[in-house]
C-alpha positions in Angstrom: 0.0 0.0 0.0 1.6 3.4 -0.5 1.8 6.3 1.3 -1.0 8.3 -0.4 -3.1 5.4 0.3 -2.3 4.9 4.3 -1.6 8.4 5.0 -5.7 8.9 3.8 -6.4 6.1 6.1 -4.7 7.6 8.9 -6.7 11.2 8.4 -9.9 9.4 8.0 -9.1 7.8 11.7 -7.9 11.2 12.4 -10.9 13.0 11.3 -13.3 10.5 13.2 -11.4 10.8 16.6 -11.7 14.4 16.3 -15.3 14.5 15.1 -16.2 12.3 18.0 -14.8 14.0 20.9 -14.0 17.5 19.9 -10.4 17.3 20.3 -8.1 19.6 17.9 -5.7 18.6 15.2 -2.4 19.1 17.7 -4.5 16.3 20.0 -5.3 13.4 17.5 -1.8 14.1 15.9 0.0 13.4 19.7 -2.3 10.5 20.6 -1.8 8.4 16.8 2.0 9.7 16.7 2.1 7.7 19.8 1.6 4.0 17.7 4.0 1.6 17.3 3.9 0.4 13.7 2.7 4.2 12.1 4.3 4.6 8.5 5.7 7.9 9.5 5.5 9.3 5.8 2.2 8.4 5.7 1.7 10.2 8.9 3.0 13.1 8.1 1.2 13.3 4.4 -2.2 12.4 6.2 -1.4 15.6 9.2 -1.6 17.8 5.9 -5.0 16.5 5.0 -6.2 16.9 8.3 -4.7 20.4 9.0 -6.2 21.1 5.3 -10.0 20.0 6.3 -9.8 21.3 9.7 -9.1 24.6 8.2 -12.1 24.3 5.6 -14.5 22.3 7.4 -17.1 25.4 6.8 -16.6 25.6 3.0 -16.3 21.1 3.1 -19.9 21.2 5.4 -21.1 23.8 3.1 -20.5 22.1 0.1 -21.3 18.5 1.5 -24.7 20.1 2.8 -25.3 21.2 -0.7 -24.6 17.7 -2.7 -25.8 15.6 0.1 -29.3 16.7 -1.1 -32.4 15.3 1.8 -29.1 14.4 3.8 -28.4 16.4 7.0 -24.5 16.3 8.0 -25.1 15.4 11.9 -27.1 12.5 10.3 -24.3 10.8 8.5 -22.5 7.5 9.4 -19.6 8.9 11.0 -17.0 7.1 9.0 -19.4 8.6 5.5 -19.1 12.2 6.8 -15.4 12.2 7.4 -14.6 10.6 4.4 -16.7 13.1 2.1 -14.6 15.6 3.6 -11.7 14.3 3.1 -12.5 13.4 0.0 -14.2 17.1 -1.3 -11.2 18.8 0.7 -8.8 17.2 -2.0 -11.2 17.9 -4.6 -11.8 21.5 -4.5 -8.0 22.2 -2.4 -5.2 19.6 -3.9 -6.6 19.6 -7.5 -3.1 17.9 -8.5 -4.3 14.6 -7.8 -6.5 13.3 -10.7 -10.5 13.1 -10.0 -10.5 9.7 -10.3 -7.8 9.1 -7.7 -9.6 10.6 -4.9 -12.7 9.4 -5.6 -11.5 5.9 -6.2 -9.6 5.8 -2.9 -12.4 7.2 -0.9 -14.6 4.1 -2.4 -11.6 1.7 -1.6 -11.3 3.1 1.9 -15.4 3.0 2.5 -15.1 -0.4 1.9 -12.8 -1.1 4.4 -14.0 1.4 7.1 -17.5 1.5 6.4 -20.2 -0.8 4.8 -20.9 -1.6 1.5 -24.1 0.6 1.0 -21.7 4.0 1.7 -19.9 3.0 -1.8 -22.7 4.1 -3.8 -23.6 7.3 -0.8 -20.1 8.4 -1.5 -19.9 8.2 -5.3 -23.4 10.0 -5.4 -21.9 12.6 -3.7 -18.0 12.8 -4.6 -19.3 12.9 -8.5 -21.5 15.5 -8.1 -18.7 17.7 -6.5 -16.5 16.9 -9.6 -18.9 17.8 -12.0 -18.6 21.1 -10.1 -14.9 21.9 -9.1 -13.3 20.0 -11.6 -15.4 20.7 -14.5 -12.4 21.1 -16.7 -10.5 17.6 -16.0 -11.8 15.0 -17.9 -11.1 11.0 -16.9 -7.5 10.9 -15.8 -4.8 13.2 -16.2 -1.6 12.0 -17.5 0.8 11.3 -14.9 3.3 14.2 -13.4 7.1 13.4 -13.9 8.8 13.6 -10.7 7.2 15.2 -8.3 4.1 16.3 -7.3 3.0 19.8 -5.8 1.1 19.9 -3.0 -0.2 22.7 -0.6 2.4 24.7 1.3 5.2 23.4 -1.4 5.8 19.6 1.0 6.2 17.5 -2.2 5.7 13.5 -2.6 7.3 12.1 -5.7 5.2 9.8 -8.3 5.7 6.6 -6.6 3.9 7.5 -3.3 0.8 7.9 -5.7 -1.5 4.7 -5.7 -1.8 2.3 -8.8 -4.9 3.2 -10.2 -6.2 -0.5 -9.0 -5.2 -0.3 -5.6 
């Protein structure tokens, strides 16, 4: 599994722990540094997701509100609602990963975090946002050489990026 891959893992756990008890970023970031076996690239890459939604969460709610149509947020399997926001946070925010990355991942992770039925709730959902803040990018964007830019200039290189069947 790469590091793209477990470091969204360990945001959604991340997310959860602090949507569950209120705690702050600097908290859940202590507590799951703590772990024996943590992939500490993966931890570090996941701390920028979670620092990222943390620092949206009223555009992500807003926006998940909106395509969540007859859905209210506080409503929402737990494990659903963190991963929509992780998922539109890298939508709208870290538009060099591909579309189809993120949403593919999020469906891969449901599966293993959640049940079966959230595949098609977060699809419904994570589609509908494309259509909106990636309007332009159509199917899959030919791979970056090298490196990949993300937010505040921490770079992963190409390899870190999941295989498209993972």
């Amino acid at each position: 599994m790469g590091v793209r891959r477990r470091g969204r893992e360990y945001a959604l756990q991340m997310l959860y722990a602090m949507d569950l008890t209120g705690y702050q970023p600097d908290q859940v970031f202590a507590g799951f540094y703590a772990l024996q076996d943590l992939n500490r690239d993966a931890f570090y890459y996941a701390r920028r997701l979670v620092d990222g939604v943390h620092s949206h969460l009223e555009e992500i709610d807003t926006a998940l509100t909106r395509f969540a149509e007859n859905w209210k947020i506080h409503r929402m399997a737990a494990v659903d609602r963190n991963l929509l926001r992780l998922g539109l946070y890298e939508l709208i925010y870290v538009t060099e990963i591909p579309f189809p990355i993120v949403i593919n991942e999020a469906l891969e992770i449901v599966k293993e975090f959640g049940d079966q039925e959230g595949t098609q709730f977060l699809n419904g959902i994570l589609d509908a946002a494309r259509k909106e803040y990636r309007k332009d990018e159509i199917g899959s964007r030919p791979k970056a050489k090298g490196k990949i830019s993300l937010p505040a200039d921490e770079e992963i290189s190409e390899k870190d990026e999941p295989s498209e069947d993972a």
